[in-house]
VONU-992913 format. One record per atom (N, C-alpha, C, CB): x, y, z; atom name; residue number from 1. Coordinates in nm, 2 decimals. Glycine has a CB too. Layout:
// residues N
+--------+--------+--------+----+-----+
!      X !      Y !      Z ! at !   i !
+--------+--------+--------+----+-----+
!      X !      Y !      Z ! CA ! NUM !
...
+--------+--------+--------+----+-----+
***
This chain:
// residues 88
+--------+--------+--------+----+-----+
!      X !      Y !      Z ! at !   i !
+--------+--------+--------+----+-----+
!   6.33 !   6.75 !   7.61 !  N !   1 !
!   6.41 !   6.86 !   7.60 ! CA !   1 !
!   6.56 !   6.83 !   7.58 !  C !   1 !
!   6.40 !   6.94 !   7.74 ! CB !   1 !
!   6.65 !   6.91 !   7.49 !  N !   2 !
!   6.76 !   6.91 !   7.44 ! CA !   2 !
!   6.86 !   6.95 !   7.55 !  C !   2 !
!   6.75 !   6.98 !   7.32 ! CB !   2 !
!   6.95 !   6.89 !   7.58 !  N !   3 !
!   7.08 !   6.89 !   7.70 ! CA !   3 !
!   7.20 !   6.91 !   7.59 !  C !   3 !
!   7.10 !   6.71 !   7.82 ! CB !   3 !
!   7.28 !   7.02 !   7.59 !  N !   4 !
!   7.39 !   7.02 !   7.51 ! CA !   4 !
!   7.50 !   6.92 !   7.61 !  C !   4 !
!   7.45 !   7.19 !   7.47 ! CB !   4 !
!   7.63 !   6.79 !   7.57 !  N !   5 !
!   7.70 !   6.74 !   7.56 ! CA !   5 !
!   7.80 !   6.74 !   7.58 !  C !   5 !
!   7.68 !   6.72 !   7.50 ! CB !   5 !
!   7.92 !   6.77 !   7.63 !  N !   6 !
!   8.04 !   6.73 !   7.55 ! CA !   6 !
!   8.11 !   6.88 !   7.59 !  C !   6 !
!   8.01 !   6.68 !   7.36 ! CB !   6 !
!   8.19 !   6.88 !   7.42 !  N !   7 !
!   8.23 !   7.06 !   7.39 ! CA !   7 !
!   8.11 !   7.17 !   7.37 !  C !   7 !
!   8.31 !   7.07 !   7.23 ! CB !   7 !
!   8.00 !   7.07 !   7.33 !  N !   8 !
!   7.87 !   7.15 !   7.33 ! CA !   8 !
!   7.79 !   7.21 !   7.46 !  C !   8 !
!   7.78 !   7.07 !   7.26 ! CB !   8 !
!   7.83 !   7.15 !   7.55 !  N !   9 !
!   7.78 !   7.21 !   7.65 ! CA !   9 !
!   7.90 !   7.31 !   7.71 !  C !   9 !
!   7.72 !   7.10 !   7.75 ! CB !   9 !
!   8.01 !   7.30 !   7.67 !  N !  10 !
!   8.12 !   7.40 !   7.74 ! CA !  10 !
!   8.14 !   7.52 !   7.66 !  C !  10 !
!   8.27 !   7.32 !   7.76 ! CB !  10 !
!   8.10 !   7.50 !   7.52 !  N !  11 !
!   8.05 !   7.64 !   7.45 ! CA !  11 !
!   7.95 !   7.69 !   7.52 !  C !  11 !
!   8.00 !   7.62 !   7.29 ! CB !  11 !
!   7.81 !   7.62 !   7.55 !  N !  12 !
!   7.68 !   7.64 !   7.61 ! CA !  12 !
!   7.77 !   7.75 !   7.75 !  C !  12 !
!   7.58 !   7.44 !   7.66 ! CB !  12 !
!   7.77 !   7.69 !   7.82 !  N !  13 !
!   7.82 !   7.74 !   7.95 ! CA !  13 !
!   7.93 !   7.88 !   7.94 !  C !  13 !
!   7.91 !   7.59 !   8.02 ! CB !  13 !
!   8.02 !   7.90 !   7.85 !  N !  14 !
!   8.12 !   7.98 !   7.83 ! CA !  14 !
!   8.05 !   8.08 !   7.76 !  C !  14 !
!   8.23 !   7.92 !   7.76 ! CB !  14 !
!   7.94 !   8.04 !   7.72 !  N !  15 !
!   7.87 !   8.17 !   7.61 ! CA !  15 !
!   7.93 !   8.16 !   7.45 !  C !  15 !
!   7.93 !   8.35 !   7.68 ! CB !  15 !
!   7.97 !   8.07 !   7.46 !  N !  16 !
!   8.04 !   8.03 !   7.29 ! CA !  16 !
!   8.13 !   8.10 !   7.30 !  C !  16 !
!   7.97 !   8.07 !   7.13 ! CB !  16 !
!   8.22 !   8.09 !   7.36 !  N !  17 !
!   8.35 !   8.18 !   7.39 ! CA !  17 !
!   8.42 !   8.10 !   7.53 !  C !  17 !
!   8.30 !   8.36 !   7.42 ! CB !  17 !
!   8.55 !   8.06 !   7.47 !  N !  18 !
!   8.67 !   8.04 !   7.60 ! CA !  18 !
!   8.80 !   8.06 !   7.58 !  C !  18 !
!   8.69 !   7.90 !   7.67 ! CB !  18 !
!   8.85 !   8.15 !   7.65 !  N !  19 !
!   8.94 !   8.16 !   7.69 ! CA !  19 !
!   9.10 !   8.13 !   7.75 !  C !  19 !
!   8.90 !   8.17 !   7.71 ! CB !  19 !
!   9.13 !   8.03 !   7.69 !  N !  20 !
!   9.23 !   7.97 !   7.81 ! CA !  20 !
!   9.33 !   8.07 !   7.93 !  C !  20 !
!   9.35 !   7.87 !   7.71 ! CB !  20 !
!   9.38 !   8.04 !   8.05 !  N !  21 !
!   9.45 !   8.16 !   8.12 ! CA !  21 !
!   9.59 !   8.11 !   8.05 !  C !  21 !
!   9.44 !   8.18 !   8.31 ! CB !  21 !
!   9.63 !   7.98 !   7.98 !  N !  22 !
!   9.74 !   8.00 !   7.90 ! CA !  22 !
!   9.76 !   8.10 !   7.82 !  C !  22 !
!   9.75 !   7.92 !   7.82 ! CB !  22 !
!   9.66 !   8.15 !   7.78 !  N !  23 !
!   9.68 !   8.25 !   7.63 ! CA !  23 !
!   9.69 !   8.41 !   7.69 !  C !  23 !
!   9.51 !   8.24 !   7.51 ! CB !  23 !
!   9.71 !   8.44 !   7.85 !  N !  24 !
!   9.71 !   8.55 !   7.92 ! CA !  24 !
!   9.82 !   8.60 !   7.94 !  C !  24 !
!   9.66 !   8.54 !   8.03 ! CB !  24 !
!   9.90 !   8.72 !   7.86 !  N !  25 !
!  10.01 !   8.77 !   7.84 ! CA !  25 !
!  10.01 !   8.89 !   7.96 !  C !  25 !
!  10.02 !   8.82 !   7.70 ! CB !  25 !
!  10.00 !   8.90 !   8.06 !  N !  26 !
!   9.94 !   8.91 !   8.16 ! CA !  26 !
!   9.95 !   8.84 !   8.31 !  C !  26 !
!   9.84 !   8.91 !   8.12 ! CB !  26 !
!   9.98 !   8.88 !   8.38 !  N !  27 !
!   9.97 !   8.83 !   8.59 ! CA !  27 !
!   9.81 !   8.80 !   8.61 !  C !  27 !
!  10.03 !   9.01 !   8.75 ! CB !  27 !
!   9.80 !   8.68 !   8.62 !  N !  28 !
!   9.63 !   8.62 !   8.62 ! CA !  28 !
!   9.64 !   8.70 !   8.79 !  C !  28 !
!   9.58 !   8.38 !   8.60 ! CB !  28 !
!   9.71 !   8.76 !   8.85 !  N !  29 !
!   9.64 !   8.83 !   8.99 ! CA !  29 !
!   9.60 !   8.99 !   8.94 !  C !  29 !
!   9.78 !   8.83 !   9.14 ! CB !  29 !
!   9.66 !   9.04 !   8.78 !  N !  30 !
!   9.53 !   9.11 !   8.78 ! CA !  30 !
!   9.42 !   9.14 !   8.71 !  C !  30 !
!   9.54 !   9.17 !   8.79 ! CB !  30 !
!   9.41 !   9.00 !   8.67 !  N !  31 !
!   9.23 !   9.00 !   8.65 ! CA !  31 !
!   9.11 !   8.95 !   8.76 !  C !  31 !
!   9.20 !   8.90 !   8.50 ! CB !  31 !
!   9.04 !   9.05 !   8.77 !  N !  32 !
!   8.99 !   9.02 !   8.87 ! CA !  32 !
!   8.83 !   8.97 !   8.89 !  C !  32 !
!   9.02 !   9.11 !   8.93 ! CB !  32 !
!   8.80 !   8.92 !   8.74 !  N !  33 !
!   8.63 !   8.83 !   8.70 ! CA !  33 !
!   8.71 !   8.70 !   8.75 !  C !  33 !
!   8.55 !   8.82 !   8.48 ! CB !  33 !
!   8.63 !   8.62 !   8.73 !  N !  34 !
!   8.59 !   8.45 !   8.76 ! CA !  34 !
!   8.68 !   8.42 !   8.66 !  C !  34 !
!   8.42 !   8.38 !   8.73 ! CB !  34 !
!   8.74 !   8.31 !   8.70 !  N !  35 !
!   8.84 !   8.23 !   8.67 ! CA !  35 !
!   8.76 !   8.06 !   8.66 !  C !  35 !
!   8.97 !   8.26 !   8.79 ! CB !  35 !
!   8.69 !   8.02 !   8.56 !  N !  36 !
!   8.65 !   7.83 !   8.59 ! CA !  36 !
!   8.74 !   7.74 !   8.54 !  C !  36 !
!   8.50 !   7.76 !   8.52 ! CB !  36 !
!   8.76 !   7.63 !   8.61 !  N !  37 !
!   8.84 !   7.55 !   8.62 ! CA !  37 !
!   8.75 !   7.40 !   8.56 !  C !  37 !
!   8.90 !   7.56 !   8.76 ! CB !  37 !
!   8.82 !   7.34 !   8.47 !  N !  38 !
!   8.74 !   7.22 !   8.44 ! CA !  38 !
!   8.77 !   7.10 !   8.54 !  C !  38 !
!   8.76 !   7.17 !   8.29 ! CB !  38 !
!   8.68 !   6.98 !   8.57 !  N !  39 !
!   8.64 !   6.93 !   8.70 ! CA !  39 !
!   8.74 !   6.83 !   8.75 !  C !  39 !
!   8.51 !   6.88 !   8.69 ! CB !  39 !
!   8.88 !   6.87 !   8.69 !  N !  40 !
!   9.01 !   6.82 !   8.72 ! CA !  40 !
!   9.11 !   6.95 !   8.77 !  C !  40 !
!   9.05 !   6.73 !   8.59 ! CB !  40 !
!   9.03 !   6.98 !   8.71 !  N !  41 !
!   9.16 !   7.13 !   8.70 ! CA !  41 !
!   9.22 !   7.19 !   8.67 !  C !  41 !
!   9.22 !   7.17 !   8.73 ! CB !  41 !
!   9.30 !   7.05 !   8.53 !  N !  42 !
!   9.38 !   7.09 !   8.44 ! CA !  42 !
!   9.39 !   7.23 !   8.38 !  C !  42 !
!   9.37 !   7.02 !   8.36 ! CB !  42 !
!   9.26 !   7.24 !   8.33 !  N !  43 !
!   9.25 !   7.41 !   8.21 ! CA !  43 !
!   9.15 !   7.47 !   8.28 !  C !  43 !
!   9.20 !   7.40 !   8.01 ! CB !  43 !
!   9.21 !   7.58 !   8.30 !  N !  44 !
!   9.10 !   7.67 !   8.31 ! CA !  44 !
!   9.12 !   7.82 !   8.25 !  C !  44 !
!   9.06 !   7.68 !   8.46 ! CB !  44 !
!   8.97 !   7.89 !   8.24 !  N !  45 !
!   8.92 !   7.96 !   8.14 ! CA !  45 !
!   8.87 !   8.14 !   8.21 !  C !  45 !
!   8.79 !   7.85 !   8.09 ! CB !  45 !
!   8.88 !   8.22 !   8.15 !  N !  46 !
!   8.85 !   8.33 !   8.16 ! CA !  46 !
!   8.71 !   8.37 !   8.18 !  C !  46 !
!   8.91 !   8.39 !   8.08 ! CB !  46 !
!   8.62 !   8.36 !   8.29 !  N !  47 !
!   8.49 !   8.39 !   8.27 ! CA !  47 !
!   8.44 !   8.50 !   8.21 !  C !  47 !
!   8.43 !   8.39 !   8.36 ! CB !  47 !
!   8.52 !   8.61 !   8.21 !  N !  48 !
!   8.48 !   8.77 !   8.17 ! CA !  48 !
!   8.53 !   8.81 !   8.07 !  C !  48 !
!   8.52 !   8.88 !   8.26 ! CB !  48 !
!   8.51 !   8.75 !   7.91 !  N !  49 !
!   8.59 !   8.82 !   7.77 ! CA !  49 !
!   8.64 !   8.94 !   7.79 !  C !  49 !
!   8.50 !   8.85 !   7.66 ! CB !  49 !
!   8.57 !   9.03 !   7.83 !  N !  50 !
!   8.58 !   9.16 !   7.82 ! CA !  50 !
!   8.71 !   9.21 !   7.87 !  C !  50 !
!   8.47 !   9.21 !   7.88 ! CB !  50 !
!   8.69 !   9.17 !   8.00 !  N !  51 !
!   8.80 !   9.18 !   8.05 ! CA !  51 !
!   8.90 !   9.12 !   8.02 !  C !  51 !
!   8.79 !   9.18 !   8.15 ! CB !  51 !
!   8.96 !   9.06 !   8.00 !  N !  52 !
!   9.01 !   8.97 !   7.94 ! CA !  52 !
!   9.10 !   9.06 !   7.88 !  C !  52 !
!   8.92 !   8.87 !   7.86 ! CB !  52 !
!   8.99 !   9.11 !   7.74 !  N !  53 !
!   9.04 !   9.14 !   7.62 ! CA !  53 !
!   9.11 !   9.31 !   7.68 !  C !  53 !
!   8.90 !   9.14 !   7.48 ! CB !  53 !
!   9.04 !   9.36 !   7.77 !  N !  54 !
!   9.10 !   9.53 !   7.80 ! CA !  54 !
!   9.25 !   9.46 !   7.85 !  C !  54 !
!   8.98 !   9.65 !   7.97 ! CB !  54 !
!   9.26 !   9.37 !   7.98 !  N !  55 !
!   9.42 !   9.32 !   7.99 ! CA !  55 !
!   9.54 !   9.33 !   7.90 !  C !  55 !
!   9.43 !   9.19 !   8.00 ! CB !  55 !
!   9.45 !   9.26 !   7.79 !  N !  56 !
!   9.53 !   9.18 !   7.71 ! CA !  56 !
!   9.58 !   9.29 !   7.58 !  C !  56 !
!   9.43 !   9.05 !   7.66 ! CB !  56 !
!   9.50 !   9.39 !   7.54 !  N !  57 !
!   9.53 !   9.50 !   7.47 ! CA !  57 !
!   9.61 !   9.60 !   7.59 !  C !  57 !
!   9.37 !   9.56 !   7.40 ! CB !  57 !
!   9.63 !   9.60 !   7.70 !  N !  58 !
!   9.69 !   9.71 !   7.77 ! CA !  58 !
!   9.81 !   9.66 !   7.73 !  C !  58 !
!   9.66 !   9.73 !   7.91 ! CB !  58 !
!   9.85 !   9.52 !   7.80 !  N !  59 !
!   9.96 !   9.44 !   7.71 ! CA !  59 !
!  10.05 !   9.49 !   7.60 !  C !  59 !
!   9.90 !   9.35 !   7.64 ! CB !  59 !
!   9.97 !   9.48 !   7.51 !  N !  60 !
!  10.00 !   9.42 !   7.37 ! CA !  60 !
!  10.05 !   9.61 !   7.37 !  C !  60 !
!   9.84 !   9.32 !   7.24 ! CB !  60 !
!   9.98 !   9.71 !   7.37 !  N !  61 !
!  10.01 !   9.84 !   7.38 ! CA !  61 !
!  10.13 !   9.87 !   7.44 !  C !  61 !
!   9.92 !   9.90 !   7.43 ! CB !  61 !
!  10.17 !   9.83 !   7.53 !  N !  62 !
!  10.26 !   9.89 !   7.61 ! CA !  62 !
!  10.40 !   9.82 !   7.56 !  C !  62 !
!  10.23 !   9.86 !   7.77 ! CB !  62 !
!  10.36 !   9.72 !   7.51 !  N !  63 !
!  10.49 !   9.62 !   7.43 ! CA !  63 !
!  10.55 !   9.66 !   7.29 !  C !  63 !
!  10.41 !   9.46 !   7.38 ! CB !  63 !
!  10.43 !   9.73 !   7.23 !  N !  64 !
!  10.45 !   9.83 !   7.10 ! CA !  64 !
!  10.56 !   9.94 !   7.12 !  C !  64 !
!  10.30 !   9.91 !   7.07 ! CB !  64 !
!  10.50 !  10.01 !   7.24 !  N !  65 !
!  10.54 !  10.15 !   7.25 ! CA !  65 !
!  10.68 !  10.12 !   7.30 !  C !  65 !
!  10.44 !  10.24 !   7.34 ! CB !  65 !
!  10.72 !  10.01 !   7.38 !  N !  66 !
!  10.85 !   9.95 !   7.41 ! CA !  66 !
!  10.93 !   9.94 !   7.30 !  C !  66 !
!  10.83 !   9.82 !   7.47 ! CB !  66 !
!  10.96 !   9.84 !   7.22 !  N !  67 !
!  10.97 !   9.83 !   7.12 ! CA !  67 !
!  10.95 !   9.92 !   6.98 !  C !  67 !
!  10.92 !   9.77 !   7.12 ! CB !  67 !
!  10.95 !  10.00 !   6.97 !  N !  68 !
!  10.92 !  10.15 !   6.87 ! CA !  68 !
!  11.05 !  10.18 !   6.86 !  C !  68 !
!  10.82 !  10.28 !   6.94 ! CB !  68 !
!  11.11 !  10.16 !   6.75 !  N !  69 !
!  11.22 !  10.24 !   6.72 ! CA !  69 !
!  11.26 !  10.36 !   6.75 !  C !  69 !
!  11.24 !  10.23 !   6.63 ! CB !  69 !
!  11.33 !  10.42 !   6.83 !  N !  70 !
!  11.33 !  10.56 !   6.85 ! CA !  70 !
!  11.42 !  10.65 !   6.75 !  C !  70 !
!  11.38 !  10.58 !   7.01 ! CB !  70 !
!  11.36 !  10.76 !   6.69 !  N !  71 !
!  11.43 !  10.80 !   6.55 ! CA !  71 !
!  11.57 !  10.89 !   6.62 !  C !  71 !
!  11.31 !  10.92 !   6.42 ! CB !  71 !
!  11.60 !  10.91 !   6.54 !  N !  72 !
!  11.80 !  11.01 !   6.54 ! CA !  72 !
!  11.73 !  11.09 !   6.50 !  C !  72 !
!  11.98 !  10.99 !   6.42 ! CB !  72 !
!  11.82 !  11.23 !   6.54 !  N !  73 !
!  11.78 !  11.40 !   6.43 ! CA !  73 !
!  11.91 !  11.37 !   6.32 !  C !  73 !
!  11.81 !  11.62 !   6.54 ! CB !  73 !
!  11.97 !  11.25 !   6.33 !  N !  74 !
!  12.11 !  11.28 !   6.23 ! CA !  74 !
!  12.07 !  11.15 !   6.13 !  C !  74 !
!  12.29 !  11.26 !   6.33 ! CB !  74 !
!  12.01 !  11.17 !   5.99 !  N !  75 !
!  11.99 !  11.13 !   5.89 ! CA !  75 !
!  12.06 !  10.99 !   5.87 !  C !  75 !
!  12.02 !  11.24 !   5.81 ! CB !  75 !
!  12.01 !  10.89 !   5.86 !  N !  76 !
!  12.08 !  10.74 !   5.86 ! CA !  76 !
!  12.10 !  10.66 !   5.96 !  C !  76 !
!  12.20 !  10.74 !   5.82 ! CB !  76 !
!  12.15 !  10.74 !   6.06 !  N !  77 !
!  12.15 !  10.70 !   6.19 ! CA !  77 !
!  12.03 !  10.67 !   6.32 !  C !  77 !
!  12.21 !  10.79 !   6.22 ! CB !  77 !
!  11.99 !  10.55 !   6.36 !  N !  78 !
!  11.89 !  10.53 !   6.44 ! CA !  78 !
!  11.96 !  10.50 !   6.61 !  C !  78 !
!  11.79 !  10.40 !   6.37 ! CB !  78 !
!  11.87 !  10.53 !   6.70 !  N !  79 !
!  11.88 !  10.55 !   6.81 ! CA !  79 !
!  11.80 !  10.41 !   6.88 !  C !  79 !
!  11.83 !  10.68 !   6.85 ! CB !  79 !
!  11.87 !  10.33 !   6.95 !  N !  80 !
!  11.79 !  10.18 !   7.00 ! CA !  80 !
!  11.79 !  10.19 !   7.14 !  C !  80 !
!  11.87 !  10.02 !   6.96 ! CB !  80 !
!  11.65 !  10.11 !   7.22 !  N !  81 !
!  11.67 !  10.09 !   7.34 ! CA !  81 !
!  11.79 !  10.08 !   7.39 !  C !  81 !
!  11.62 !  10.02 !   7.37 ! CB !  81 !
!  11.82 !  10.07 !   7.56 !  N !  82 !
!  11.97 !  10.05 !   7.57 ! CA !  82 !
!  11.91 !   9.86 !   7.64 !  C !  82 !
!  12.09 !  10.20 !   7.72 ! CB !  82 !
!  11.84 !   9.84 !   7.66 !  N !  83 !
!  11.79 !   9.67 !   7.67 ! CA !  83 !
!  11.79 !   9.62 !   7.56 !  C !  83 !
!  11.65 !   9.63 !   7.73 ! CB !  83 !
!  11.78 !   9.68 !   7.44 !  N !  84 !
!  11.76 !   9.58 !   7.30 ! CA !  84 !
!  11.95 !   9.59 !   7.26 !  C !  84 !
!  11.60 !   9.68 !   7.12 ! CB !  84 !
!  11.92 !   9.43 !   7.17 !  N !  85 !
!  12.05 !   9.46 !   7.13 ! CA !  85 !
!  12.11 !   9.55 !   6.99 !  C !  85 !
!  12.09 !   9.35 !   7.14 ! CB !  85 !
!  12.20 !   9.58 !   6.96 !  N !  86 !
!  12.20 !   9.71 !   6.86 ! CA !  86 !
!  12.18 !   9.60 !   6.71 !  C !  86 !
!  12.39 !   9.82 !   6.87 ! CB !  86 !
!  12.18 !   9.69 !   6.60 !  N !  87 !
!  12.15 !   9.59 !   6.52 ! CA !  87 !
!  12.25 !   9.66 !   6.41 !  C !  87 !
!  11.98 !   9.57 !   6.48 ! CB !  87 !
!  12.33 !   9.63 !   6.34 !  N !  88 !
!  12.46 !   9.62 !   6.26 ! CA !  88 !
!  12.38 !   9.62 !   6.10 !  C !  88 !
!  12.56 !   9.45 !   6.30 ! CB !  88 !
+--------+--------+--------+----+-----+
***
């Protein structure tokens, strides 16, 4: 019988899919699936894609809508956050 190896068994184990919690634009206190750690500790990995990915798009949404230029009613003229800086 065949034992996957290596990276091959941590694809095996992850479901062909990992994660790193580096790549979490996001407070890892709130996701709240399984978190594995490899057997040092160094990296560890998102057990729940899914979740993961709903975080990670709430994110990325709320960063958009931040960032959205807000229009003028006065032709030429644009209106900017007052946290961004103005742009000349």
């Amino acid at each position: 019988m065949y034992a996957p190896e290596g990276s091959r068994l941590k694809i095996w184990l992850f479901g062909g899919v990992e994660i790193s919690t580096d790549n979490a634009l996001f407070d890892l206190e709130e996701y709240k699936g399984a978190i594995t750690s490899d057997l040092f500790e160094e990296e560890s990995y998102f057990g729940d894609t899914a979740a993961f990915w709903d975080l990670q798009r709430t994110v990325i949404a709320r960063a958009k809508a931040y960032n959205r230029p807000k229009r003028s009613p006065y032709p030429g003229q644009h209106f900017f956050h007052p946290a961004s800086p103005e742009k000349s």
